[in-house]
matplotlib code that plots the C-alpha trace (Angstrom):
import matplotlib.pyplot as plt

x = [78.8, 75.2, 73.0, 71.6, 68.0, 65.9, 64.0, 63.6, 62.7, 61.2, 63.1, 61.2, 59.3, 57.0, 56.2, 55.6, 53.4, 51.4, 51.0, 49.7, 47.4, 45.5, 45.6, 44.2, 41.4, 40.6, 40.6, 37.8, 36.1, 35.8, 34.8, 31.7, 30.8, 30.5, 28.0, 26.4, 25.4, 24.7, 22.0, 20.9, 21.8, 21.2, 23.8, 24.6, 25.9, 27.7, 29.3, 30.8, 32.1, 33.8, 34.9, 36.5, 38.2, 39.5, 41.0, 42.7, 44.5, 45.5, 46.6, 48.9, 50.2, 51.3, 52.6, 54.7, 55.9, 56.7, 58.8, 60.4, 61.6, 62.5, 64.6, 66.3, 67.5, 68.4, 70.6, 72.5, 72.3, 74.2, 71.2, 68.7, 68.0, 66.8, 64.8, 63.4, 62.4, 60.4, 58.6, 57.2, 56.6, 54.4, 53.1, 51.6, 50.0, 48.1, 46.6]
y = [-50.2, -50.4, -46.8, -46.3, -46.7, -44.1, -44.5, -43.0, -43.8, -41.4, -40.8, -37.7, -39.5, -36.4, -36.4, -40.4, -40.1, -36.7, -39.1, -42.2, -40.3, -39.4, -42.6, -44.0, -41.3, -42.1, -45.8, -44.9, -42.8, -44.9, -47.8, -45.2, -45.1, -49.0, -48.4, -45.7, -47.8, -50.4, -48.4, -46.8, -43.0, -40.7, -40.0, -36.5, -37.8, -41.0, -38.9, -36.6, -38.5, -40.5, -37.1, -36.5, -40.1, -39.0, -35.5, -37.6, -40.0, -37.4, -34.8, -38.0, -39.0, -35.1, -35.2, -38.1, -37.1, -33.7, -34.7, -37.5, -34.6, -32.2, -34.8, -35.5, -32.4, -31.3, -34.4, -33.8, -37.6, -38.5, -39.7, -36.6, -35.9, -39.3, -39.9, -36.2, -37.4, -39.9, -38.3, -35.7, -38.6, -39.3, -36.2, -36.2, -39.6, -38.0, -34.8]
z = [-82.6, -82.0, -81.8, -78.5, -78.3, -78.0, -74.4, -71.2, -67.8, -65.4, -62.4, -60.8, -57.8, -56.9, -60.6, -60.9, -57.9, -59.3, -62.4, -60.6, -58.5, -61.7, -63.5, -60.1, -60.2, -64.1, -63.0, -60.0, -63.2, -65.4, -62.8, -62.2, -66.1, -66.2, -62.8, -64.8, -67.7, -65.8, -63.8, -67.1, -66.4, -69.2, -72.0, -70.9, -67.5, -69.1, -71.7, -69.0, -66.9, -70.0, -70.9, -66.9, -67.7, -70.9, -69.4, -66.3, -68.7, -71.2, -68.6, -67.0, -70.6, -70.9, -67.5, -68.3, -71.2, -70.8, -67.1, -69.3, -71.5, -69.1, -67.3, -70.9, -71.8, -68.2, -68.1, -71.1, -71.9, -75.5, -77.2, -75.8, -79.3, -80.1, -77.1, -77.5, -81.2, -79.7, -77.1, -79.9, -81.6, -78.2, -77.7, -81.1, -80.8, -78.1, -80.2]

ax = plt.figure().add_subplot(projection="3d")
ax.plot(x, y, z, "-o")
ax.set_aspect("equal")
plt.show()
C-alpha cells in the first residue's frame, strides 16, 4: 500500500480570499517598482516599496501556511503529521 502524500489544499474561503487580496496588492506593488525605475526615482523609495512587496507576499505565504495547518490538525486527517512536516518544512523556506 502506497503512503499518502503529504499535501494539503486550503479550503477556508474567507482565508483564500484575505490571501489573494494581498498577493493582488503585492502584484499592484511591485507593478509600481517597475514604474519607479523606469522614471528613475531614488533608491530610498524603490527599495521601500520592494520592501512593502516583499512584506505582502511573505505575510500571504504565512497566511497560507499557517490556515493550511490549522485546517490539518483541526481535521484530524490520517496523514496530519506528514502534511504538518511539510508545511514547517514551508515555513522555514520562508525565514
Amino acid at each position: 500500500m502506497a503512503a499518502k502524500k503529504a499535501t494539503h489544499v486550503l479550503s477556508d474561503q474567507e482565508q483564500i480570499d484575505a490571501i489573494s487580496k494581498r498577493v493582488k496588492r503585492a502584484q499592484g506593488q511591485l507593478g509600481a517598482v517597475a514604474r519607479m525605475l523606469e522614471e528613475g526615482r531614488s533608491c530610498d523609495e524603490i527599495v521601500i516599496q520592494m520592501s512593502a512587496v516583499s512584506k505582502a507576499i511573505n505575510t500571504a505565504a504565512f497566511t497560507l501556511i499557517s490556515a493550511s495547518l490549522k485546517e490539518c490538525i483541526v481535521e484530524g486527517k490520517t496523514n496530519s503529521e506528514a502534511v504538518t512536516e511539510k508545511l514547517q518544512k514551508l515555513f522555514l523556506s520562508l525565514a
